[in-house]
C-alpha positions in Angstrom: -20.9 68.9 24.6 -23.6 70.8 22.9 -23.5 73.2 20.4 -25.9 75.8 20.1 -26.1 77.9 16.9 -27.6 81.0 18.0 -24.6 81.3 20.9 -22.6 80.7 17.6 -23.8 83.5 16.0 -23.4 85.7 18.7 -19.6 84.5 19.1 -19.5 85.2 15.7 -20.6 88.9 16.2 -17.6 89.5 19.2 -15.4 88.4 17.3 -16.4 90.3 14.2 -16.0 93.5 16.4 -12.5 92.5 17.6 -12.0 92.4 13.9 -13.2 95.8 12.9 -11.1 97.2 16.0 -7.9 95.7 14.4 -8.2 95.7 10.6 -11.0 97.4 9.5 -10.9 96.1 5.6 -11.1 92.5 6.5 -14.2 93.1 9.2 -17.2 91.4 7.3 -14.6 88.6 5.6 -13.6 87.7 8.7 -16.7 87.0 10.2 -18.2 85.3 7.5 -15.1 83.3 8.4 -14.9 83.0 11.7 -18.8 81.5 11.6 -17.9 78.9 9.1 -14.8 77.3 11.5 -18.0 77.5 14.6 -20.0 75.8 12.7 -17.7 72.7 11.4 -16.0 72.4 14.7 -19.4 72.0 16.1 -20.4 69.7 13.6 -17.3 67.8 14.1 -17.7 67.2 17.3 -21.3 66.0 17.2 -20.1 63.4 14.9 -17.4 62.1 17.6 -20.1 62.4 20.2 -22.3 60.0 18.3 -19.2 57.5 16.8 -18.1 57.6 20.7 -22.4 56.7 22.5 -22.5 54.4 19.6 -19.2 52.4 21.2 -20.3 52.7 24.6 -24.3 51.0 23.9 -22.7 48.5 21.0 -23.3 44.4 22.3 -20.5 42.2 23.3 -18.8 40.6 19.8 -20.1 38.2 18.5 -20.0 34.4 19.5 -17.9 32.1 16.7 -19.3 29.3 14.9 -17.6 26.1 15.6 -17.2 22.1 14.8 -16.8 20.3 18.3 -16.5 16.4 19.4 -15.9 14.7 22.8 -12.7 13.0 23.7 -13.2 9.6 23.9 -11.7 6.3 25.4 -12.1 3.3 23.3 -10.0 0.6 22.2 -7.9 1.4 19.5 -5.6 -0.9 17.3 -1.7 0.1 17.5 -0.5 -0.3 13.9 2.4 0.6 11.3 1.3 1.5 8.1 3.5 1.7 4.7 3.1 1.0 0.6 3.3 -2.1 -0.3 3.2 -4.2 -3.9 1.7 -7.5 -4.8 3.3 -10.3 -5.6 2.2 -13.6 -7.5 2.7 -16.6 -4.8 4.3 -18.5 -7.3 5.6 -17.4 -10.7 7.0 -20.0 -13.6 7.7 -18.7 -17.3 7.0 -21.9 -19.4 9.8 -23.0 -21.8 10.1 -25.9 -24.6 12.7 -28.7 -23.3 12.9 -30.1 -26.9 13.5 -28.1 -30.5 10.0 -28.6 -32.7 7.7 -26.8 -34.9 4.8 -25.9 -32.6 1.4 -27.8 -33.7 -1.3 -26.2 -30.8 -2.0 -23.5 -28.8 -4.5 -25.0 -26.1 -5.2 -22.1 -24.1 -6.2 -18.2 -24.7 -4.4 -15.6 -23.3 -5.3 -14.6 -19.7 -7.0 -18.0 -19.0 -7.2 -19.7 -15.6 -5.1 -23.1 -16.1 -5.0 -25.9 -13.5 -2.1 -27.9 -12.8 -1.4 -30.4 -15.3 -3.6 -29.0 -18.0 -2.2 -28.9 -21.3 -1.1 -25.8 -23.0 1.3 -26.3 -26.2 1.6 -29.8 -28.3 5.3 -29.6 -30.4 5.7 -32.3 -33.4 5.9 -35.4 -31.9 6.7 -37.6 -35.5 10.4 -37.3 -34.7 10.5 -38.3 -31.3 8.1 -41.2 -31.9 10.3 -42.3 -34.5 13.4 -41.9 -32.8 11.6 -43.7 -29.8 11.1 -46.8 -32.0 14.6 -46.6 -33.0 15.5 -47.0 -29.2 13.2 -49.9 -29.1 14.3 -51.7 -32.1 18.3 -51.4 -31.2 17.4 -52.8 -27.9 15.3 -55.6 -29.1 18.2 -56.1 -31.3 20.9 -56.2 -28.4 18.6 -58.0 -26.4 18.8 -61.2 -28.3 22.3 -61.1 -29.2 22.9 -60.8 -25.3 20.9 -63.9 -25.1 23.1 -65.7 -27.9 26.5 -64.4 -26.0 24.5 -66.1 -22.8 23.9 -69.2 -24.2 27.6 -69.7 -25.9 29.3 -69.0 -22.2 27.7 -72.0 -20.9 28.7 -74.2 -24.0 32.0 -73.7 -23.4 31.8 -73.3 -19.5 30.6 -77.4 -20.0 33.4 -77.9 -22.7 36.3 -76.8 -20.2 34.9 -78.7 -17.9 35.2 -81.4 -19.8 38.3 -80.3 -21.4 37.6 -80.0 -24.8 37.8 -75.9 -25.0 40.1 -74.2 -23.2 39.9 -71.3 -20.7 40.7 -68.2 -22.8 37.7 -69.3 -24.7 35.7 -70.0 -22.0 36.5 -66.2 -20.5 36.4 -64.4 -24.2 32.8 -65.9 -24.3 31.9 -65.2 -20.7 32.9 -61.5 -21.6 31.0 -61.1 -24.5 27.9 -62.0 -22.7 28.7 -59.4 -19.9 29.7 -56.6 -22.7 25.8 -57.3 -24.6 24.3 -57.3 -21.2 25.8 -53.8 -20.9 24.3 -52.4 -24.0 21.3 -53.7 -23.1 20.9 -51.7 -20.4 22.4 -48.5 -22.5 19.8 -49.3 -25.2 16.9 -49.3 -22.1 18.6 -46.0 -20.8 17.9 -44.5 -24.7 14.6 -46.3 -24.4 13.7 -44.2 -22.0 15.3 -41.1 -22.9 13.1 -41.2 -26.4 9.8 -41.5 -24.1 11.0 -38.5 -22.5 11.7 -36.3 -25.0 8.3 -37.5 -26.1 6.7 -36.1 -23.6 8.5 -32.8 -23.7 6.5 -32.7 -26.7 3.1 -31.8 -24.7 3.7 -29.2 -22.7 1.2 -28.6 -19.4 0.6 -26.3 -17.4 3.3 -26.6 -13.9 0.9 -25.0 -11.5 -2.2 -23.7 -11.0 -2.3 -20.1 -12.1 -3.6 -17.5 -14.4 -1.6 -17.1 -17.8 0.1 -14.1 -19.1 0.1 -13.0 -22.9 1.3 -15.2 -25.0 5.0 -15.2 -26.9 5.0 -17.4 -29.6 1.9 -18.7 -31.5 1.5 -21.7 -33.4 3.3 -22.9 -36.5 6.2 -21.6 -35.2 9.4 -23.2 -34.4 10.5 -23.5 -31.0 13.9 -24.1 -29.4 15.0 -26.3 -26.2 15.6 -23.7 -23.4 14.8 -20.2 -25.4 15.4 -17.4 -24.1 12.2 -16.1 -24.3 9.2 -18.2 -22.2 6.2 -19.3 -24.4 4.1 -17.8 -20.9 4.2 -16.7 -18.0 1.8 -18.4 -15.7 1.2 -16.5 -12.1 -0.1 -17.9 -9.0 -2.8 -15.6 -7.8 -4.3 -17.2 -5.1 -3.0 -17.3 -2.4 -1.2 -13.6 -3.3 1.8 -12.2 -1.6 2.0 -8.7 -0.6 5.9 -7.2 0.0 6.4 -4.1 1.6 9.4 -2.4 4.5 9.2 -1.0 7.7 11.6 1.1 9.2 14.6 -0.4 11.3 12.9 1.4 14.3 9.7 -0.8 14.7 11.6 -4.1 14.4 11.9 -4.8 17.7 8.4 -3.6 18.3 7.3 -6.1 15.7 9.3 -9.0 17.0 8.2 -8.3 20.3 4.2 -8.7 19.4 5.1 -12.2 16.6 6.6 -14.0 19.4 3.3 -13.6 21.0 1.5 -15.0 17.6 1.0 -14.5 14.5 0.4 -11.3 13.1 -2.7 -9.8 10.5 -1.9 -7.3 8.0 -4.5 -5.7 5.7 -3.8 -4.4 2.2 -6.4 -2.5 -0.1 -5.9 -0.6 -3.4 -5.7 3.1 -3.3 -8.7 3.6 -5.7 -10.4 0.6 -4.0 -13.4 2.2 -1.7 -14.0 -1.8 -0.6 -13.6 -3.9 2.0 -9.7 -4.6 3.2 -8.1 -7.7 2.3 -6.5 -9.4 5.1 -3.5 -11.9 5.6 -0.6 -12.9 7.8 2.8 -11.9 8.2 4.7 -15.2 6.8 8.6 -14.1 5.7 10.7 -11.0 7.3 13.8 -10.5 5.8 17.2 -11.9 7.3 19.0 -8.5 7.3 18.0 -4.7 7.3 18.6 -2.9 4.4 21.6 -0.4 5.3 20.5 2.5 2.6 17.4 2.8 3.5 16.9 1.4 6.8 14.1 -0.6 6.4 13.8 -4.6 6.1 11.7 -6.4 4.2 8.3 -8.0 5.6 5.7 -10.7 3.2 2.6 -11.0 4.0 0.3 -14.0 2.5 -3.3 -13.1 1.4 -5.9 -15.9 0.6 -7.1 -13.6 -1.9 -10.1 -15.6 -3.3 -11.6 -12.3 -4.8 -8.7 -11.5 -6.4 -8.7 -8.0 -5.4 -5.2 -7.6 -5.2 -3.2 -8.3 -8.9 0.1 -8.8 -9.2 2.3 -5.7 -9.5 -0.3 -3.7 -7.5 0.9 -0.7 -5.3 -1.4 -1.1 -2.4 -1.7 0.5 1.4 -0.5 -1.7 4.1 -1.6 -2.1 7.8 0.0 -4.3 10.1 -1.8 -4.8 13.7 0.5 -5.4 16.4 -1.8 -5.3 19.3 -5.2 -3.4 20.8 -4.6 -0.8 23.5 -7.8 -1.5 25.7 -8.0 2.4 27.1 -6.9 4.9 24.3 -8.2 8.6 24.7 -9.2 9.5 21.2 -9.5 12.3 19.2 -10.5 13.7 15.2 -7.0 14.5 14.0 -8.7 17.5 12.8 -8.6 18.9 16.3 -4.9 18.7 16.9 -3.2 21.9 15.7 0.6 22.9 15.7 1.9 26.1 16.8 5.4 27.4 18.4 4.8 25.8 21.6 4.1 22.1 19.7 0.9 20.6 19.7 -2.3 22.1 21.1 -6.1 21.9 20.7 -9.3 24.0 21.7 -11.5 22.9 24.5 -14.9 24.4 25.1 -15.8 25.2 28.6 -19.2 25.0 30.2 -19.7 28.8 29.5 -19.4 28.2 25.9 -15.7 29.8 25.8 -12.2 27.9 24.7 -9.4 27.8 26.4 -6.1 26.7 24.7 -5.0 22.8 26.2 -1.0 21.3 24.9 -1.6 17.9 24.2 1.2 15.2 23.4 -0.2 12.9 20.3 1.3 9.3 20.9 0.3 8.0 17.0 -2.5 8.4 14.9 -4.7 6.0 13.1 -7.2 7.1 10.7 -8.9 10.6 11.3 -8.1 9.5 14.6 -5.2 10.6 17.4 -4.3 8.7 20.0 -3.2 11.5 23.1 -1.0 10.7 25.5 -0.9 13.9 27.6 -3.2 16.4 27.8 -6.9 15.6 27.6 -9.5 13.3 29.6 -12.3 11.5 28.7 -15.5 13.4 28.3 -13.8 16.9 27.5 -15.0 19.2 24.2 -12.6 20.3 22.3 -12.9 22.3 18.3 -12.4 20.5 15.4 -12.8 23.0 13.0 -13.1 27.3 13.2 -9.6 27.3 15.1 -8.3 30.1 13.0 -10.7 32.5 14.5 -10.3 31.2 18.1 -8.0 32.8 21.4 -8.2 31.9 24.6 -11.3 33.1 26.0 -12.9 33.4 22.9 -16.7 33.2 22.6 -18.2 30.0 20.7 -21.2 28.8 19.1 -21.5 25.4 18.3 -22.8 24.9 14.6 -22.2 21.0 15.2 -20.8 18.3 17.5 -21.8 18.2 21.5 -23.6 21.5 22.6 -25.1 21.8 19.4 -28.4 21.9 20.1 -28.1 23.3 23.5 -26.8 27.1 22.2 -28.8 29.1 21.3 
């Protein structure tokens, strides 16, 4: 529709006369009036015109930018993983047997120690003496047991011959036996004093790094304190303790009667290679409040990457499936219907695919249902994206091919 002003005027003008004809005072106000409304209603509807061709010669939308990958089939490991903690191997807090003042400190705190070195020397003047005490009284016992000896066989020959009777012959013939008997009591202290001399330097039970240390030299010590002089730790190999829920159990049975087991373990705020062990102890009984049992796993840990007390992620591989179809996590999305992802068609639009995830491992997911080998699907732009929707590939397959 076209509006053309001097046909405007002259509507203007007919109506200006149907004005005059009916109220005369209002003719030339009216006009002016009535041209005005003409002239925006035709300038209106020029601007709809153009807002409406504009519309109809406007392009298609535009296409949206978007991350893709292929699905792929690959082996892929089945695992469980958890939180676990380290744990030393072997742990022995180191306590004085005997009460002494404490003479040397062989050792600095946090120092490797090998089995059977020595860490803490206790006064040994006491014991020695009390050992030579031992020796003396049994030196002394010994020949008095030889004496007692030697008087039983007098008078064993003088009742034979009848010269002594036979109460003296038993009284000496018990005598002998009763020294014989200290003897051996006086060998027993003997060996007791050598003892107790030993607990007087004090080595190191197993091989281990030490912990910081209690009491410090020139101070006195008591047999069996509560309080350790150390604390030595076993660090290599390393245990690592952590639980799996009650639900996996006969899973993981199922794969360690097959053989044994590897389980990696790494730090959180390690970016490293994983340590990796076996699984060598699972607990006896399931936990009933949180129903998960208890699983060990032994590390050789020769690095000494993991330290005891350590919170660290654990992986346990029960077997490989040989044919898993793979995807980035990232391209799994949940909605109403459940899970879903974005595959891109050979015309370079999506269509919406439901997809059942069997596990995921990594920034990986494992699909059970849904998706073959090969497909296309978004891993990120999704939010933008309806069925149909037009795509351009920024990265990932197609890339290069879109123009």
């Amino acid at each position: 529709m076209r509006c053309d002003l001097n046909k405007s005027a002259g509507a203007a003008g007919a109506g200006m006369g149907m004005v005059r004809m009916r109220v005369h005072a209002l003719g030339m106000v009216g006009a002016a009036l009535w041209a005005a409304m003409m002239a925006v209603a035709c300038t209106g509807g020029e601007t709809v015109q153009g807002a409406a061709a504009s519309g109809r010669g406007g392009g298609a939308a535009a296409a949206v930018p978007v991350t893709t990958a292929l699905v792929t089939q690959k082996p892929l490991p089945i695992e469980i993983g958890v939180i676990g903690s380290a744990e030393p191997y072997s742990t022995v807090a180191v306590h004085a047997q005997i009460t002494g003042q404490l003479t040397s400190v062989t050792f600095k705190e946090g120092d490797d120690v090998k089995k059977g070195d020595v860490l803490f020397t206790l006064d040994r003047r006491p014991l020695e003496a009390a050992l030579q005490q031992a020796q003396a009284n049994l030196d002394r016992d010994l020949a008095q047991a030889a004496n007692a000896r030697a008087q039983a066989r007098r008078y064993e020959d003088l009742a034979n011959r009848g010269i002594a009777t036979r109460e003296q012959l038993d009284t000496a013939r018990t005598q002998a036996t009763a020294l014989d008997a200290t003897v051996g009591a006086d060998r027993a202290a003997v060996e007791n004093a050598k003892v107790q001399l030993q607990y007087a330097t004090i080595e190191a039970p197993l091989t281990g790094r030490t912990g910081a240390l209690m009491v410090h030299e020139g101070n006195l010590v008591r047999a069996n304190d509560v309080t350790p002089l150390v604390i030595i730790n076993q660090v290599t190999p390393m245990n690592v303790t952590f639980a799996i829920p009650e639900a996996r159990l006969p899973e993981l049975k199922r794969y360690m009667a097959l053989g044994s087991l590897k389980v990696a373990a790494q730090p959180p705020s390690d970016s490293g290679s994983e340590s990796t062990g076996r699984i060598s102890f699972v607990d006896n009984q399931v936990d009933p409040t949180t129903g998960t049992i208890k699983i060990k796993g032994t590390f050789p840990n020769e690095d000494r990457r993991l330290w005891p007390g350590q919170f660290v992620n654990v992986v346990v591989t029960l077997t490989t499936d040989p044919n898993a179809i793979v995807v980035p996590t990232t391209a799994v999305q949940t909605g109403q219907q459940g899970q879903y992802v974005f595959i891109v068609k050979t015309d370079q639009t999506v269509d919406l695919r439901t997809v059942t995830v069997a596990r995921a491992s990594g920034t990986e997911s494992v699909i059970q249902d849904g998706l073959k080998p090969g497909e296309t699907v978004v891993t990120d732009g999704q939010l933008r994206l309806v069925p149909g929707t037009r795509v351009s590939v920024k990265s990932g397959p197609g890339a290069k091919a879109t123009p």
